[in-house]
C-alpha positions as CSV (number, residue, x, y, z in Angstrom):
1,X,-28.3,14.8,-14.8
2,X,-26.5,17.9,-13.6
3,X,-26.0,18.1,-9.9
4,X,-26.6,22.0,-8.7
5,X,-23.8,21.9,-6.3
6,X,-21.6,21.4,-8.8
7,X,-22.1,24.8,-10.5
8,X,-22.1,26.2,-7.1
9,X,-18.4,24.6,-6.1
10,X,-16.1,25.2,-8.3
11,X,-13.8,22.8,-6.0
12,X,-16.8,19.8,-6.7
13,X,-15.9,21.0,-10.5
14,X,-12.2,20.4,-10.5
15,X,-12.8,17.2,-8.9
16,X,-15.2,15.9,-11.2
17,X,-12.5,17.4,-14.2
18,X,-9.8,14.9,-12.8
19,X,-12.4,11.6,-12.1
20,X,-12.9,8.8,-11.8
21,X,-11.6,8.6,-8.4
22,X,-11.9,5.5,-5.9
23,X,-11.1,7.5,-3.1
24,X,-13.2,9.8,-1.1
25,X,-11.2,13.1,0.5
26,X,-13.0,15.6,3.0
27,X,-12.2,19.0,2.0
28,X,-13.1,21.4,4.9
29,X,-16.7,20.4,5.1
30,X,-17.2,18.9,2.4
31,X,-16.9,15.3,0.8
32,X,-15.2,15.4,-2.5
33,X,-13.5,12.3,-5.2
34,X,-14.7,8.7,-4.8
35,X,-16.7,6.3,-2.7
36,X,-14.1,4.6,-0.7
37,X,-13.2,5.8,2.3
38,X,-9.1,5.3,3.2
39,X,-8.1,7.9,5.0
40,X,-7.2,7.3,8.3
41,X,-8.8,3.6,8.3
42,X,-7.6,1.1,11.0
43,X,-4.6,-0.4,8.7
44,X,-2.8,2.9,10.0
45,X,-3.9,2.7,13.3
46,X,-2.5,-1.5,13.2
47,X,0.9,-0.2,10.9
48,X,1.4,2.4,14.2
49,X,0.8,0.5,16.8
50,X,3.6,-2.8,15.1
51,X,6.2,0.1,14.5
52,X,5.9,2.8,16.8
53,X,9.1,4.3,15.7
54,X,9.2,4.6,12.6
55,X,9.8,8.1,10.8
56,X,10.5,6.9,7.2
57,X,7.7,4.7,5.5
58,X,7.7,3.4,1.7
59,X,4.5,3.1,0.5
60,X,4.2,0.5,-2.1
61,X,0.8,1.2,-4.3
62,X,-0.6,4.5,-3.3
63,X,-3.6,4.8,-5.7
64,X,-5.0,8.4,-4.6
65,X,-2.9,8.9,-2.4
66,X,-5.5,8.6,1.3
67,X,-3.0,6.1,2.6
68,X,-0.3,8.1,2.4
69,X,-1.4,11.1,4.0
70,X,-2.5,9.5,6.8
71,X,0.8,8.3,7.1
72,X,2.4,11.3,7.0
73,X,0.9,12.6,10.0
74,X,2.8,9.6,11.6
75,X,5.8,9.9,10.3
76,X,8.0,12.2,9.4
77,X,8.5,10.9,5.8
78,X,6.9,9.3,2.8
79,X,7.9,7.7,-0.3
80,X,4.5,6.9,-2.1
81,X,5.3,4.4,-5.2
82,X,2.3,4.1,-7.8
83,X,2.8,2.5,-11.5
84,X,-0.5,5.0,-12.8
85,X,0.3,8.7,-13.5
86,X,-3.2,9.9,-13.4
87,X,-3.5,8.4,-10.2
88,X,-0.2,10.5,-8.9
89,X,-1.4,13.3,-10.7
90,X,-5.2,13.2,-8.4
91,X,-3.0,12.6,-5.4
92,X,-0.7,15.3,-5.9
93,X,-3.7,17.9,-6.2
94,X,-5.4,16.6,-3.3
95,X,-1.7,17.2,-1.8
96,X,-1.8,20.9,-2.6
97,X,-4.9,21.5,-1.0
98,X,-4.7,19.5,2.3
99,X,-1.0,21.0,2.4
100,X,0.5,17.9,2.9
101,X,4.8,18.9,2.6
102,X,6.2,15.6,4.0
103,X,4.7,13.0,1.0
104,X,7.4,12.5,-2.6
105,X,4.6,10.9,-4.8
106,X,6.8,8.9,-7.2
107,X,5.5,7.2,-10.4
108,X,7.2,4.1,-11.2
109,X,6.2,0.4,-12.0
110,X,6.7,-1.6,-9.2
111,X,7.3,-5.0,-11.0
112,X,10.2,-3.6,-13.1
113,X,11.8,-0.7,-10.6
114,X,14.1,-2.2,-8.2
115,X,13.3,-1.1,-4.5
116,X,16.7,-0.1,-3.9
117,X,16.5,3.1,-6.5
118,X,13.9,5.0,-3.9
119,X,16.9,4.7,-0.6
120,X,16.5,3.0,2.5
121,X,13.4,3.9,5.2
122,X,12.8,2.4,8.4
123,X,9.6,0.7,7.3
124,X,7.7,-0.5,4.1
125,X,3.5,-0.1,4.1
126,X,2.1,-2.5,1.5
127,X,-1.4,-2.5,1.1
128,X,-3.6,-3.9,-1.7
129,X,-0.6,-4.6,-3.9
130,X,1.4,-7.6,-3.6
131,X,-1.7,-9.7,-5.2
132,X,-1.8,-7.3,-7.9
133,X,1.5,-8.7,-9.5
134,X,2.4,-11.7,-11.7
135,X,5.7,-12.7,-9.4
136,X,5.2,-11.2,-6.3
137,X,8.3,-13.0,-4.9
138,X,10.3,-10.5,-6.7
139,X,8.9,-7.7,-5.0
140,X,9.0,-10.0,-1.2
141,X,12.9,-10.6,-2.2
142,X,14.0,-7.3,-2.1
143,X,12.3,-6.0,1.2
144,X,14.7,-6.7,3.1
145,X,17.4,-4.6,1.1
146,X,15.6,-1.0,1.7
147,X,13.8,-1.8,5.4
148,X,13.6,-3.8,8.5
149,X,10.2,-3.4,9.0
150,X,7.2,-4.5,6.5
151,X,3.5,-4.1,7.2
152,X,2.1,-6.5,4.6
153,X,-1.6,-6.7,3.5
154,X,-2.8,-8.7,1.0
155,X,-5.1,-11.3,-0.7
156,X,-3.9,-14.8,-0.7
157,X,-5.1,-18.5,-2.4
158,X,-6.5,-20.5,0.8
159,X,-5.1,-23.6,-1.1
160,X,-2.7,-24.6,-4.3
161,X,-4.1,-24.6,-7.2
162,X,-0.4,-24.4,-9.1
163,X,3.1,-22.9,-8.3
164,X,5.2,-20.7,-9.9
165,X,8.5,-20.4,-9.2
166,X,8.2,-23.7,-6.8
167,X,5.4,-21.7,-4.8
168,X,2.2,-22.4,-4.5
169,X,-0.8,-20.8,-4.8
170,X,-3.5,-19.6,-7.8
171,X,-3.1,-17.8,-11.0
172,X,-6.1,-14.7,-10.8
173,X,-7.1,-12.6,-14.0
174,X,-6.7,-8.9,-13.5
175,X,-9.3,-6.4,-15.6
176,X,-6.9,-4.4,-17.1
177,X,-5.0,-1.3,-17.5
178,X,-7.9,1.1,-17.1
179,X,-9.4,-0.7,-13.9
180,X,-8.0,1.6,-11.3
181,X,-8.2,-1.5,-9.0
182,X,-6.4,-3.7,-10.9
183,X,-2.5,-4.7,-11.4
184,X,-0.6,-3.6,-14.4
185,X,-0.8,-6.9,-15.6
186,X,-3.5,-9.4,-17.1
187,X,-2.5,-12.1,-14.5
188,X,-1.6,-12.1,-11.5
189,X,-0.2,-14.8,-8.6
190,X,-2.0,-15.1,-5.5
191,X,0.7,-16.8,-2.8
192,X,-0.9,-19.2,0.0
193,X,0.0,-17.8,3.7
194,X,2.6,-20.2,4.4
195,X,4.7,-19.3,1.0
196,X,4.3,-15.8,2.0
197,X,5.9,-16.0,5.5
198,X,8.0,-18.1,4.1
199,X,9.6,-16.0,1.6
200,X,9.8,-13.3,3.9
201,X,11.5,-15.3,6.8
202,X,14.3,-16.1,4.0
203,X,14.7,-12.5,3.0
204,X,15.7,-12.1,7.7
205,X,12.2,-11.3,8.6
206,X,10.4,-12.7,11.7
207,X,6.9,-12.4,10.9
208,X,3.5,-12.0,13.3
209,X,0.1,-12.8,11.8
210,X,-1.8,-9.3,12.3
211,X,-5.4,-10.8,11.1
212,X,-6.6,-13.6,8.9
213,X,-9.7,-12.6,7.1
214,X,-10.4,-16.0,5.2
215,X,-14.2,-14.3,4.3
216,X,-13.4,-11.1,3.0
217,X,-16.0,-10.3,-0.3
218,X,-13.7,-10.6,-2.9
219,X,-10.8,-12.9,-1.5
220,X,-9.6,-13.9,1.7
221,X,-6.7,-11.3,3.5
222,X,-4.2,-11.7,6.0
223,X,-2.1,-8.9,7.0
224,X,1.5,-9.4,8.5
225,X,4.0,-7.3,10.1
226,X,7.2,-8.6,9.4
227,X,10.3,-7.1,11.2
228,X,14.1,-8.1,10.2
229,X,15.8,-10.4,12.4
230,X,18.9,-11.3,13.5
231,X,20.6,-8.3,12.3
232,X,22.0,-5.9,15.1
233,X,20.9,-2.1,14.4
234,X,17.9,-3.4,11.8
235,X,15.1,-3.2,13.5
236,X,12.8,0.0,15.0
237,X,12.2,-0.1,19.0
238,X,9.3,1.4,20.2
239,X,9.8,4.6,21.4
240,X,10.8,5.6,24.7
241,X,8.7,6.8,27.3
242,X,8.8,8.1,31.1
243,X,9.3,5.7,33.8
């Protein structure tokens, strides 16, 4: 069934050209793209209140893009990393019209591109990718190499089922390529908490528990902040005020 509004905006048009999007943008007055709303949710609000400082974020796994533009009117840079073009591609249109200048959308694969190719920043935002990977240990090792500060969210196993690489934690079936939800890979590894902080407290991070979420509908989530320690000149200090 046509929808009239469609032939009325061509904006609704050029948006339904570039679908299926997840992720749902307000456009002047108007709601345009997906279902999901991510802009401005209260992961930034929690990223900015654990590094008030910061002024240059990676963002690890930036599907359409809503994360990172919230970000960026934090901060006064972003590095946005996602492994599918045509989700860069619907980011980077929805870029031109919000006039967003301080976002680099970069499309790359983040189980084979080493962190160190995109430069240092002062923190790392990685949401809704870490248990999208088959050896997400790889990604944790090399944190520490391009920022001092990490704010971590992710699905985890609430008990080991296996290990991999000596960690435990469950083997999970992604859906594939063309799921825009899913990893790039059919399996992934699900990490229990303790491996998690774990891994990161090797790579120099101290880690605070942000929220444990052990119901969440499709897998329990905790989400960490993790800030290097230990090293002199590594970590952001909240900024400075009056008095």
């Amino acid at each position: 069934m046509r929808l009239p509004f469609l032939d009325r905006d061509p904006l609704a048009r050029e948006f339904k050209a570039r679908g299926p999007w997840v992720t749902r943008f307000r456009i002047g007055d108007r709601n345009y793209g997906g279902k999901v709303d991510l802009v401005d949710d209260g992961r930034i609000d929690d990223f900015a209140a654990a590094f008030p400082g910061c002024r240059t974020v990676l963002e690890l796994g930036s599907l359409e893009g809503a994360h990172s533009f919230s970000l960026a009117r934090r901060v006064e840079r972003v590095v946005a990393v996602e492994g599918r073009d045509e989700n860069i591609a619907r980011a980077r249109f929805v870029q031109g019209l919000l006039g967003v200048d301080n976002v680099e959308f970069v499309a790359a694969d983040l189980e084979t591109t080493p962190l160190e190719s995109f430069g240092p920043f002062d923190a790392v935002f990685c949401v809704g990718l870490l248990y999208h990977l088959p050896q997400p240990w790889l990604l944790l090792d090399q944190l520490a190499a391009v920022a001092p500060n990490v704010f971590l969210q992710t699905h985890y196993a609430e008990r080991a089922e296996t290990t991999a690489d000596g960690l435990p934690g469950r083997n999970y079936r992604e859906f594939g390529r063309s799921d825009p939800l899913s990893g790039l890979s059919p399996t992934s590894f699900w990490l229990t908490i303790p491996a998690l902080t774990e891994r990161l407290e090797q790579g120099g991070y101290a880690v605070e528990l942000l929220a444990d979420d052990p119901d969440a509908r499709n897998g329990p989530i905790v989400t960490l902040a993790a800030r290097a320690s230990g090293i002199p000149g590594r970590g952001i200090q909240p900024a400075a005020t009056d008095g």
